[in-house]
N, CA and C atoms as a LAMMPS dump frame, in Angstrom:
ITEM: TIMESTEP
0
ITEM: NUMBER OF ATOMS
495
ITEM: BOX BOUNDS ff ff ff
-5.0000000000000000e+02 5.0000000000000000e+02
-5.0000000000000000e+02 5.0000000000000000e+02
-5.0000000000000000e+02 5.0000000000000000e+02
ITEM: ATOMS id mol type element x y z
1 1 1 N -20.078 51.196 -8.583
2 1 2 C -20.328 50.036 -9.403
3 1 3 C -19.019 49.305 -9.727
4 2 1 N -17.572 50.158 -10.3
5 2 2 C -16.811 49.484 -10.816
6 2 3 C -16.389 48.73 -9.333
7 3 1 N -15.983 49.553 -8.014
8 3 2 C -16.155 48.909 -6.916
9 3 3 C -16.266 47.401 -6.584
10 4 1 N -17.537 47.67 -6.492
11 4 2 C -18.274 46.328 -6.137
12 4 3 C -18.204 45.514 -7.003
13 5 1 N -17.951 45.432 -8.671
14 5 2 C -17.478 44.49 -9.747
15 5 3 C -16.048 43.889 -9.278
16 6 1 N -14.782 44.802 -8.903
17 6 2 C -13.452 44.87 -8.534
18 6 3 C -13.627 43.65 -6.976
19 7 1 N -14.547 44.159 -6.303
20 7 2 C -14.908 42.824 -5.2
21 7 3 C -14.77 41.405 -5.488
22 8 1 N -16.303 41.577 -5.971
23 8 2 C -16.3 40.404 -6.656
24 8 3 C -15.56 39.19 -7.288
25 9 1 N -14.697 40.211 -7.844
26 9 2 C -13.602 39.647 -8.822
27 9 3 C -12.777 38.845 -8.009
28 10 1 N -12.422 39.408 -7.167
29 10 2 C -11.624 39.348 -6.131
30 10 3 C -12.173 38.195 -4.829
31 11 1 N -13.177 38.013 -4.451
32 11 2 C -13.682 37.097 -3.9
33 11 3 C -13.897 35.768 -4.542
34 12 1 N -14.37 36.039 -5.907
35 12 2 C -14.378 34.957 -6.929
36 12 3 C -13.091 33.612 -7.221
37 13 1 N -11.879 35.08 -7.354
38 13 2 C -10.761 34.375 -7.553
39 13 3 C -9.925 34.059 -5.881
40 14 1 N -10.736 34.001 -4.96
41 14 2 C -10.17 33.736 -3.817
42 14 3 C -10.892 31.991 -3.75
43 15 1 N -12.724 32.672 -4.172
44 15 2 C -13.308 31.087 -3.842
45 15 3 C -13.278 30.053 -4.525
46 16 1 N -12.457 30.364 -5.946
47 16 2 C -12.483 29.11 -6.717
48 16 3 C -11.438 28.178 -6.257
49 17 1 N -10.214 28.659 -6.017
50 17 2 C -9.009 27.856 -5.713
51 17 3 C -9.188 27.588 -4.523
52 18 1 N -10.087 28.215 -3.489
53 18 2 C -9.735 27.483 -2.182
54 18 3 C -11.107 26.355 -2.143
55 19 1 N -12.309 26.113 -3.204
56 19 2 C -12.647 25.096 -3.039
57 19 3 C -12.089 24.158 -3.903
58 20 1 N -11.387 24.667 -4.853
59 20 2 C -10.624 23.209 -5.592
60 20 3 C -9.697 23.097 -4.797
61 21 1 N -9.369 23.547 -3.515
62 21 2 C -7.937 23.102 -2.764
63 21 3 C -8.646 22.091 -1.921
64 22 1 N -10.147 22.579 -1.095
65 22 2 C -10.941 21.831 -0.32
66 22 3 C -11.545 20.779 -0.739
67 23 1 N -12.147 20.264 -1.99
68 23 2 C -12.263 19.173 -3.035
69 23 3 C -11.204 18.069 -2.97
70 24 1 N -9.98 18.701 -3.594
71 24 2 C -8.903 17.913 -3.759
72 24 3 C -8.614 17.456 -2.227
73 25 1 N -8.268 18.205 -1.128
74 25 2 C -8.29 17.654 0.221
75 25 3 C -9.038 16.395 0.607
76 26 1 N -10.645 16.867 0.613
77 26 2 C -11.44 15.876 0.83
78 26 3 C -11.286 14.396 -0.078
79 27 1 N -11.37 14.341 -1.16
80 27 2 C -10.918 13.367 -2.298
81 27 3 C -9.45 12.778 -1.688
82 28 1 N -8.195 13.399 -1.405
83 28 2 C -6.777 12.305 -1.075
84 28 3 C -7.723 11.813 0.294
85 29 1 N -8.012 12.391 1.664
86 29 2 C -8.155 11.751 2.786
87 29 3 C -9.44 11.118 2.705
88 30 1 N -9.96 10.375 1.897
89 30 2 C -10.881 9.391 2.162
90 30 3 C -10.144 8.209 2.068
91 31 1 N -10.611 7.325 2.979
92 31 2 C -10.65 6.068 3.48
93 31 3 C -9.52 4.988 2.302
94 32 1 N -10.223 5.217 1.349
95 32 2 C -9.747 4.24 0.463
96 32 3 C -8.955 4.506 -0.111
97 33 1 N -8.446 6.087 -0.392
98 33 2 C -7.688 7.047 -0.851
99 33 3 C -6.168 6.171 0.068
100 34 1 N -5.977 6.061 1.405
101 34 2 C -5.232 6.603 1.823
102 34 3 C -4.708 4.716 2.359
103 35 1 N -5.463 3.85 2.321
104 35 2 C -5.592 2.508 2.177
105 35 3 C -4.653 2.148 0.756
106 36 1 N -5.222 2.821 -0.492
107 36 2 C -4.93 2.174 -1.958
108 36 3 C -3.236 2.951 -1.584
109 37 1 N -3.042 4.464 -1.395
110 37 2 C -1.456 4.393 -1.102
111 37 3 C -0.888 3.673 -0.182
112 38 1 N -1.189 2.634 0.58
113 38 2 C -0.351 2.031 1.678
114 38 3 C -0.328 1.266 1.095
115 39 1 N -1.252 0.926 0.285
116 39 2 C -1.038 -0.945 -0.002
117 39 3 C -0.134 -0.728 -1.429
118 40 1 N -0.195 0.472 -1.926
119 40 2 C 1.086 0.68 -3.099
120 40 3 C 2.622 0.614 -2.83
121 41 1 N 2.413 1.134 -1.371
122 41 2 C 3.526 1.437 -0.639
123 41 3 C 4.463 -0.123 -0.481
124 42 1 N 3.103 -0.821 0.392
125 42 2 C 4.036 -1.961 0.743
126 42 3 C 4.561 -2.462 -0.609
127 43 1 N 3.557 -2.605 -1.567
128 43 2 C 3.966 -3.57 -2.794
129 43 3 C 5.011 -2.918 -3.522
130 44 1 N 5.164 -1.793 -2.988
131 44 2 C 6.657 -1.236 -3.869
132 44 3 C 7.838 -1.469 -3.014
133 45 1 N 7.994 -1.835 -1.778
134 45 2 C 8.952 -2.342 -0.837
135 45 3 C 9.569 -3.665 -1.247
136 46 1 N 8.308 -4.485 -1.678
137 46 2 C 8.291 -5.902 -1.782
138 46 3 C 9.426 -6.017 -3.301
139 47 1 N 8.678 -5.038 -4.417
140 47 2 C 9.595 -5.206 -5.603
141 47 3 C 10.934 -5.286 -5.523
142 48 1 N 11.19 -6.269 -6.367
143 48 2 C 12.657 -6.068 -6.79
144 48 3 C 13.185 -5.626 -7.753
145 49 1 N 14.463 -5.177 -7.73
146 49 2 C 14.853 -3.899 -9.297
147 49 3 C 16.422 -4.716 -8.662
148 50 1 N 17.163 -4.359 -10.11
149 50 2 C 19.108 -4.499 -9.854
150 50 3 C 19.478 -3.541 -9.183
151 51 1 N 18.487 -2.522 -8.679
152 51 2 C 18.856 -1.105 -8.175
153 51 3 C 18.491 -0.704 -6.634
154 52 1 N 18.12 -2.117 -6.208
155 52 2 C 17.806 -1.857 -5.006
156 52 3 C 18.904 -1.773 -3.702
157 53 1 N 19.076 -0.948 -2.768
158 53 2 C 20.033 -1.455 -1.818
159 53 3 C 19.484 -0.772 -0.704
160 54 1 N 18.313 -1.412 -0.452
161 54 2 C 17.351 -1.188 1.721
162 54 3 C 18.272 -1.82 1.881
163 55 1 N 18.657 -1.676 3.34
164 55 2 C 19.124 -2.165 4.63
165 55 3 C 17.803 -2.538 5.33
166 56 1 N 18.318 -3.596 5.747
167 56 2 C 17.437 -4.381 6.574
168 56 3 C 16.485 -2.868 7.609
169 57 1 N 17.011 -2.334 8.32
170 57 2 C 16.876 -0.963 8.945
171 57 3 C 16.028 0.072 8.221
172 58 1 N 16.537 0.438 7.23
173 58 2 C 15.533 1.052 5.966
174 58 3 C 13.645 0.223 5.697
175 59 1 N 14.444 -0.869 5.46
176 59 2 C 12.963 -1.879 5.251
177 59 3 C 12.258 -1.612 5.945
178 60 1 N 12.497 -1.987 7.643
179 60 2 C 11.836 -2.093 8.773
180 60 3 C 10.842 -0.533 9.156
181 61 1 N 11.79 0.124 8.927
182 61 2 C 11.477 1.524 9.338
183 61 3 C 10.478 1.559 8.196
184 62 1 N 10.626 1.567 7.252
185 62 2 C 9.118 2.242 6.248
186 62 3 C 7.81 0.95 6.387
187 63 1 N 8.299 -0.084 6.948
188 63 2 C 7.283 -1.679 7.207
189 63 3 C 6.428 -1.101 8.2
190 64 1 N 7.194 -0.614 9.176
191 64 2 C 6.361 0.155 10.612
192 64 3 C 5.361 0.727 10.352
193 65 1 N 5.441 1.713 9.366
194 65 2 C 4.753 2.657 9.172
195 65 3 C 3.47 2.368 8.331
196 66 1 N 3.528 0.88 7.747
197 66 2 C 2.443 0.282 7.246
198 66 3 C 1.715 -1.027 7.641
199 67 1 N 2.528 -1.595 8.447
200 67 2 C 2.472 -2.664 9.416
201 67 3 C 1.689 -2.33 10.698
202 68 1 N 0.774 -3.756 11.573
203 68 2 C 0.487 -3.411 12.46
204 68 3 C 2.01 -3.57 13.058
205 69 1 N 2.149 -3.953 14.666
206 69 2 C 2.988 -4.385 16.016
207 69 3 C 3.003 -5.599 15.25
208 70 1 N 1.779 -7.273 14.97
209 70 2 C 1.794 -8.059 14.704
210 70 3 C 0.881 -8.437 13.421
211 71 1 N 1.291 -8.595 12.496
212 71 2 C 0.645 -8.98 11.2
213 71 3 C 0.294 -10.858 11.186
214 72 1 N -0.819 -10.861 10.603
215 72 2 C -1.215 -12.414 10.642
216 72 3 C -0.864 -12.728 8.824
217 73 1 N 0.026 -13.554 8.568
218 73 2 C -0.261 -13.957 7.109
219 73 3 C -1.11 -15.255 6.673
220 74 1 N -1.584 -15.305 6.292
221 74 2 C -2.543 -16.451 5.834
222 74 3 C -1.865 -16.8 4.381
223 75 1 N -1.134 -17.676 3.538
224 75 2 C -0.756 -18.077 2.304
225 75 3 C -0.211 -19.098 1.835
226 76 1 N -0.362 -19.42 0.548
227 76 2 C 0.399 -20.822 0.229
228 76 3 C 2.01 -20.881 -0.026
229 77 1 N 2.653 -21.367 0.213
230 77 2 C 4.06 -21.772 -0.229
231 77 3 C 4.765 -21.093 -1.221
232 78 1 N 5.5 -20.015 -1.075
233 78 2 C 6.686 -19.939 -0.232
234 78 3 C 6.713 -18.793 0.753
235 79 1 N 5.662 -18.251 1.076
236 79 2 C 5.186 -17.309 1.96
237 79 3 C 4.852 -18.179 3.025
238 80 1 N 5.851 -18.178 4.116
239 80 2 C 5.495 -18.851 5.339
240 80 3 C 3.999 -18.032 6.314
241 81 1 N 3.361 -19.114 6.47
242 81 2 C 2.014 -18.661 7.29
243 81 3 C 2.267 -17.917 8.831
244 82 1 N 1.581 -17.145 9.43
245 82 2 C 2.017 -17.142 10.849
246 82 3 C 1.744 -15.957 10.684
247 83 1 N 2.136 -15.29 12.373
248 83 2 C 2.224 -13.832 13.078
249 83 3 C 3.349 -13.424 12.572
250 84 1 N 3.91 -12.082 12.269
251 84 2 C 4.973 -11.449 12.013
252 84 3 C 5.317 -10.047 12.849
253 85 1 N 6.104 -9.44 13.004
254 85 2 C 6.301 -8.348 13.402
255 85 3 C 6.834 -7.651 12.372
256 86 1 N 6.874 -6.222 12.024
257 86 2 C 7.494 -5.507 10.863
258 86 3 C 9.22 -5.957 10.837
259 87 1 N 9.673 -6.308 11.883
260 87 2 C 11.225 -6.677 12.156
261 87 3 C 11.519 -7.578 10.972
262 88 1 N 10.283 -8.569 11.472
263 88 2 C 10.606 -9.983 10.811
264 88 3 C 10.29 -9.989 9.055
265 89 1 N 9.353 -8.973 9.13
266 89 2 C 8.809 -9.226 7.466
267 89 3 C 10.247 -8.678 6.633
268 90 1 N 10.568 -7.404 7.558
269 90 2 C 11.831 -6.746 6.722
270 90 3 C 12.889 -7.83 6.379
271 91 1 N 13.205 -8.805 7.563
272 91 2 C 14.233 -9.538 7.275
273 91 3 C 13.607 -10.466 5.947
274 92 1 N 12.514 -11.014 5.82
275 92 2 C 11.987 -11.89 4.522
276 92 3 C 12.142 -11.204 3.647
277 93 1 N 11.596 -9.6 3.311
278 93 2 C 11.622 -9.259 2.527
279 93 3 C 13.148 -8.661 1.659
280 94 1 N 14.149 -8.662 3.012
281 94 2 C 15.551 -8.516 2.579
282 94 3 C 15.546 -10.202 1.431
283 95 1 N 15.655 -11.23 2.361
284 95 2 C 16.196 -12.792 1.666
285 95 3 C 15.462 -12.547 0.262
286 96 1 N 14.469 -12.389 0.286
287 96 2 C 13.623 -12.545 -1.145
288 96 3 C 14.618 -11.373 -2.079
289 97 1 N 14.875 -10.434 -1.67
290 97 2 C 15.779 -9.233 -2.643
291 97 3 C 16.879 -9.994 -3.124
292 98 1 N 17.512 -10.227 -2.024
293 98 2 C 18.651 -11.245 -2.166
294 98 3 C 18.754 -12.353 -3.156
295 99 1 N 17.777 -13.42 -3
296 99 2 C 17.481 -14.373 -4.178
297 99 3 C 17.207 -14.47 -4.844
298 100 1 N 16.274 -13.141 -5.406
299 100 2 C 15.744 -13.297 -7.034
300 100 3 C 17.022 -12.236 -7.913
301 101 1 N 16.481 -11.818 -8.889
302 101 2 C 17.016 -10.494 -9.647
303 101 3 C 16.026 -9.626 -10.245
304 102 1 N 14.911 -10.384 -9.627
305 102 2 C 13.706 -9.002 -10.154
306 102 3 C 12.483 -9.74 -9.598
307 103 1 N 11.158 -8.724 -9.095
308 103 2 C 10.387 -9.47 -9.093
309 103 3 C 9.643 -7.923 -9.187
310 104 1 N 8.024 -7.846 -9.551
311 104 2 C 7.646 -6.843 -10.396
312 104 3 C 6.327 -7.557 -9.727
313 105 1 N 5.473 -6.523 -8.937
314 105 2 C 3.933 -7.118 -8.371
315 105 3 C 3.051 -6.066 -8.83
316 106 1 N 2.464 -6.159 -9.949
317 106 2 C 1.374 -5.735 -10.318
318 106 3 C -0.441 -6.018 -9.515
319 107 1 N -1.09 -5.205 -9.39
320 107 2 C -2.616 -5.277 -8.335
321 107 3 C -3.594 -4.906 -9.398
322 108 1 N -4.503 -5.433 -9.169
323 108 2 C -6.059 -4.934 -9.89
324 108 3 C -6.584 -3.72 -9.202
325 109 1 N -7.937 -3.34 -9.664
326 109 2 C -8.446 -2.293 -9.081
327 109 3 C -9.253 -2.865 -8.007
328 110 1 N -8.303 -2.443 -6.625
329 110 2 C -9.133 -3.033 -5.502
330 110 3 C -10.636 -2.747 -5.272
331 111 1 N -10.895 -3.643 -4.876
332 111 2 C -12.838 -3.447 -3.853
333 111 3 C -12.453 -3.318 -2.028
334 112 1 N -13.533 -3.045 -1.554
335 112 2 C -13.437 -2 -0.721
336 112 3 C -14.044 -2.843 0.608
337 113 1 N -14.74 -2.917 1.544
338 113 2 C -15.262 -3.092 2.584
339 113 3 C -15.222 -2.78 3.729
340 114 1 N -16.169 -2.241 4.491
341 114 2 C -15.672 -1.097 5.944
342 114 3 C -16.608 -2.043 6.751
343 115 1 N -16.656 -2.694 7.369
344 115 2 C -17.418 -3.269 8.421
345 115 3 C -17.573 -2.41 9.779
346 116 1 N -16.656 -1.901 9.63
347 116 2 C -16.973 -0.402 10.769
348 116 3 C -16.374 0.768 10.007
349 117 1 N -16.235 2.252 11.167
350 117 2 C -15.32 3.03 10.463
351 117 3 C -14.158 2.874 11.057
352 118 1 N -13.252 2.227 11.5
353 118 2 C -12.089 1.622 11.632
354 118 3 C -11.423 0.832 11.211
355 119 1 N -12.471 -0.327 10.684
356 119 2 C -12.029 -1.263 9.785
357 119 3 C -12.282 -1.246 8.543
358 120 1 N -11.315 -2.239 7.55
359 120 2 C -11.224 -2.106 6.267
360 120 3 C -10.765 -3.569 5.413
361 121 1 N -11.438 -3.647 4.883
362 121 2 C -11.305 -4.986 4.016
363 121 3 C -11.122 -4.608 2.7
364 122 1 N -9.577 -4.685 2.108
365 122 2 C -9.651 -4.628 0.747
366 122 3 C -9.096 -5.67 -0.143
367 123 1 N -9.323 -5.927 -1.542
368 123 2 C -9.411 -7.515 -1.788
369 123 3 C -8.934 -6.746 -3.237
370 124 1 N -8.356 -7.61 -3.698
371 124 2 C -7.141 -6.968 -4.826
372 124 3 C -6.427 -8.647 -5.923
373 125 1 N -6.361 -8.592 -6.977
374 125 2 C -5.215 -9.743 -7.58
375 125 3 C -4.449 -9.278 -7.482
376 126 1 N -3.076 -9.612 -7.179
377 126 2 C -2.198 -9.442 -7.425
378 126 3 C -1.105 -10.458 -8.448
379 127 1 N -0.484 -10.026 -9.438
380 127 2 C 0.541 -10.908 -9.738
381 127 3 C 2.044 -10.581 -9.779
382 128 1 N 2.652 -11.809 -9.136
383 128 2 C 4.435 -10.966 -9.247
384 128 3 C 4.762 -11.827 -10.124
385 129 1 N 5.763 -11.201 -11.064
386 129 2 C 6.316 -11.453 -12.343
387 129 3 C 7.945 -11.61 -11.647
388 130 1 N 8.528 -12.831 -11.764
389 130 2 C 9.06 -13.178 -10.617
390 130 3 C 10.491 -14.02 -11.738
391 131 1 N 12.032 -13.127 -11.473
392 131 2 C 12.837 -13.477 -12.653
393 131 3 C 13.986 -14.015 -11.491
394 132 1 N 14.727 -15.051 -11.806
395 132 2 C 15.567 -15.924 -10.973
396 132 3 C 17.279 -15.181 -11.44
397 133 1 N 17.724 -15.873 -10.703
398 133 2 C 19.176 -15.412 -10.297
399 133 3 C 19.524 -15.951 -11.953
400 134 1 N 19.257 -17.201 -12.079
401 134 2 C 19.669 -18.098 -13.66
402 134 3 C 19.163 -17.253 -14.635
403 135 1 N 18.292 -16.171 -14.9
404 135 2 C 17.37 -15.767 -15.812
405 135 3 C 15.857 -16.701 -15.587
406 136 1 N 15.717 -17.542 -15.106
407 136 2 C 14.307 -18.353 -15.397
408 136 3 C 13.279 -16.995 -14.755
409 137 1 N 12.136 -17.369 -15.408
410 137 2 C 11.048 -16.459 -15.179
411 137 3 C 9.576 -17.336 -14.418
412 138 1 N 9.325 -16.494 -13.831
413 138 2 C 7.824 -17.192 -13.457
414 138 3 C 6.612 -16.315 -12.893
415 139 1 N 5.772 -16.318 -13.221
416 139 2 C 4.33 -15.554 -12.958
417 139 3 C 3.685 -16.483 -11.827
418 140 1 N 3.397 -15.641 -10.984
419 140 2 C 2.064 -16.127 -9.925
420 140 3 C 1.342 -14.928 -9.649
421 141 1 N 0.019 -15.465 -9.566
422 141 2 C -0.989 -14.903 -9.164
423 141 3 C -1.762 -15.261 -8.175
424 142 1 N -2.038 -13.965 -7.492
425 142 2 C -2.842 -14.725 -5.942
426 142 3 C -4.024 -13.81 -5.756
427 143 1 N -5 -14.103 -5.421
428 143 2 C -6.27 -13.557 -4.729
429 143 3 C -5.8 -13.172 -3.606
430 144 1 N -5.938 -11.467 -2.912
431 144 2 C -5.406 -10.931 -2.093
432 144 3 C -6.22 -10.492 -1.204
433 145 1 N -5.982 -10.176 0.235
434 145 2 C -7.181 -9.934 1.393
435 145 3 C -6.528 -9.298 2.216
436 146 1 N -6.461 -7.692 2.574
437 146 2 C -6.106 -7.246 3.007
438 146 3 C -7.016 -6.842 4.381
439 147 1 N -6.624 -6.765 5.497
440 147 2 C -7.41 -6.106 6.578
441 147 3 C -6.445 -4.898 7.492
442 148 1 N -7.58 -3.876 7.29
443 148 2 C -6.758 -2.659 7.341
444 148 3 C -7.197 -1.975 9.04
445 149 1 N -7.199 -2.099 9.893
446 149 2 C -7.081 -0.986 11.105
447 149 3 C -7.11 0.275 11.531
448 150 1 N -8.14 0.91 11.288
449 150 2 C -6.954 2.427 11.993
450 150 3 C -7.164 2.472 13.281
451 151 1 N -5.953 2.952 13.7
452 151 2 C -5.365 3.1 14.96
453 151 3 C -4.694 4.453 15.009
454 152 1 N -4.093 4.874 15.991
455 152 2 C -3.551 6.316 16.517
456 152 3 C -2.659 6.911 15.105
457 153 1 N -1.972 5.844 14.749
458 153 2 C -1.048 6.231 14.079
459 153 3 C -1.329 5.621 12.22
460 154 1 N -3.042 6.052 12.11
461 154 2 C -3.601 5.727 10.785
462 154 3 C -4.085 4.494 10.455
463 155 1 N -4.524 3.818 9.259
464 155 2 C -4.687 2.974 8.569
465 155 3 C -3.34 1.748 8.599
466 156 1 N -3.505 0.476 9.343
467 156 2 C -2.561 -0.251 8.904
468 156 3 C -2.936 -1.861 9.105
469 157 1 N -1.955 -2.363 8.459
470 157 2 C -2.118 -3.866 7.696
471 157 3 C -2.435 -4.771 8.941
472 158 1 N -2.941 -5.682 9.408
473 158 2 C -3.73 -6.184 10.764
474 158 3 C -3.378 -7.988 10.202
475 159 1 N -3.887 -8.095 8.96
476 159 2 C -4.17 -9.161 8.097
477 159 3 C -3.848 -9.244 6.814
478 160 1 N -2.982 -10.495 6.318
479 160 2 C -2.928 -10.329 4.707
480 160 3 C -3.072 -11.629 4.554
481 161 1 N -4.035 -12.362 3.663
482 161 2 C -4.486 -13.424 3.399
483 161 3 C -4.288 -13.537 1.293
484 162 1 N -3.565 -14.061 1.136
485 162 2 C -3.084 -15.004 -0.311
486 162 3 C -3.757 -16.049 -0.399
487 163 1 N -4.352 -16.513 -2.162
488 163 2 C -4.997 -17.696 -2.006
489 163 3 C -4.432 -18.052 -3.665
490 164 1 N -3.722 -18.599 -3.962
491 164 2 C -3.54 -19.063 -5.023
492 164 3 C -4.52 -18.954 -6.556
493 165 1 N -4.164 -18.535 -7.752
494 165 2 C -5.166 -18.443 -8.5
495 165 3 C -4.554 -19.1 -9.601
């Protein structure tokens, strides 16, 4: 009897942690899970701090990894419209470091859309809190449209469409 209690025990405390390990697994690798960290990712690239110092090289290399080959931007002024390559965004996103002294992009709680299981539509506000070389300050806010891909090498940015709010 004490035996088979001593089992138990023992199987018990094997199956609890390995389904809260299998829970927690399943929960990070869903879809949107792994979408909402990329798109945190980029928008923390984009920020600016007095503390920043990417190299153009640095930029690029972590852009890759969230970037398609060619990104389409769709947006209003001062975000030039067009195809990009991660090369090119790094270099914008260097000039923009360069010219402000802070810029701070806060997101809503995105919504979701899978039109397949490859694709991904996620739609987000965003606002950057946006402080000038002079001290001047300025807020914009944009209605955001993300289109997400997966491909060999995961979930990545295909499309980003800005619409002024």
């Amino acid at each position: 009897m004490l035996s088979s209690l001593h089992t138990k025990t023992k199987l018990v405390l094997f199956l609890v942690p390995a389904l809260a390990a299998v829970s927690f697994l399943l929960w990070w690798f869903q879809p949107e899970r792994v979408i909402t960290r990329r798109l945190d990712a980029l928008l923390g690239i984009i920020d600016v701090s007095l503390l920043r110092t990417d190299t153009n090289a640095r930029l690029e290399n972590s852009l890759q990894s969230l970037l398609a080959a060619e990104v389409e931007f769709a947006a209003p002024d001062p975000v030039p419209g067009g195809t990009r390559t991660p090369g090119e965004v790094a270099r914008s996103v260097q000039r923009l470091h360069q010219s402000v002294a802070s810029c701070k992009i806060q997101r809503t709680e995105p919504s979701f859309h899978f039109p397949t299981s490859r694709e991904a539509r996620l739609e987000t506000t965003l606002q950057a809190d946006i402080t000038g070389g002079g001290g001047s300050k300025t807020t914009r806010r944009f209605r955001a449209e993300f289109l997400y891909i997966k491909g060999p090498d995961g979930w990545k940015i295909h499309r980003i469409a800005l619409t002024n709010l």
